[in-house]
N, C-alpha and C positions, 0 to 999 in steps of 0.2 A: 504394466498398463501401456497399452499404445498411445502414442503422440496422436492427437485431434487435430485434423486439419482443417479452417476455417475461415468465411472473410470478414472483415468487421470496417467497418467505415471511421475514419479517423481524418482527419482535417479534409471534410469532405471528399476523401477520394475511398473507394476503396480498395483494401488492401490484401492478401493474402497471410495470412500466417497460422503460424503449430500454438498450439495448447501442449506448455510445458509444464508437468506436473513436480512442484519442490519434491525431494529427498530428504532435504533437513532445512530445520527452520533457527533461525537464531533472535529471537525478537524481545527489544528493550524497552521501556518505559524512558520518556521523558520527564523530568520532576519539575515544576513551576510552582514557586511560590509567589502569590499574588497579595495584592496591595490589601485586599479585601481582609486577610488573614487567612485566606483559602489555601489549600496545596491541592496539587493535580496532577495528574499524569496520563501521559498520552503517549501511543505509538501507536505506528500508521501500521497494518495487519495486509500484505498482500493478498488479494481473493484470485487473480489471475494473472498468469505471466505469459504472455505471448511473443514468440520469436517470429519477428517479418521476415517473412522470407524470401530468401533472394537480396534483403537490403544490408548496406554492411558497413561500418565507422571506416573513416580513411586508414584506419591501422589493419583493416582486414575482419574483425571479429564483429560478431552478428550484431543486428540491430534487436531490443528486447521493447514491448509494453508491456507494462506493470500496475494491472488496476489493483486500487487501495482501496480500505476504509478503515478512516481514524476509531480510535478506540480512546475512551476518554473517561478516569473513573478519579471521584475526588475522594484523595485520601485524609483529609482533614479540613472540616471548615468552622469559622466561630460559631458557638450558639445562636447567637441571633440572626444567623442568615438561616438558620433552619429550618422546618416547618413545625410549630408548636404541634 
């Protein structure tokens, strides 16, 4: 697949950058148990990764954004918080 080249406005300026598309994905669940008796679990699911182009960390290597959205599924909660 070709790299997308595109600009996207980010702390009000905008900016230049590639639409890099994952090759492999590696993604974990958070486990919280809560006061309520609840359990849950979350992890954040990258939806785009974008490399700024042309911008770079003091070490040399690219600058990336990484838009998210959380994912969020409860794996246990008491009866009574349920919906009869």
């Amino acid at each position: 697949m070709a790299l997308q080249k595109k600009t996207i406005k980010l702390a009000g300026n905008e900016i230049q950058v590639t639409d890099i598309p994952a090759v492999e994905s590696k993604e974990f669940f958070n486990e919280y148990k809560l006061e309520d008796g609840s359990e849950i679990r979350v992890k954040t699911v990258a939806t785009s990764i974008l490399r700024i182009d042309g911008e770079y960390n003091p070490d040399g290597t690219p600058l990336y954004v990484v838009l998210t959205a959380p994912v969020v599924s409860v794996a246990q909660a008491p009866k009574e918080l349920s919906r009869k």
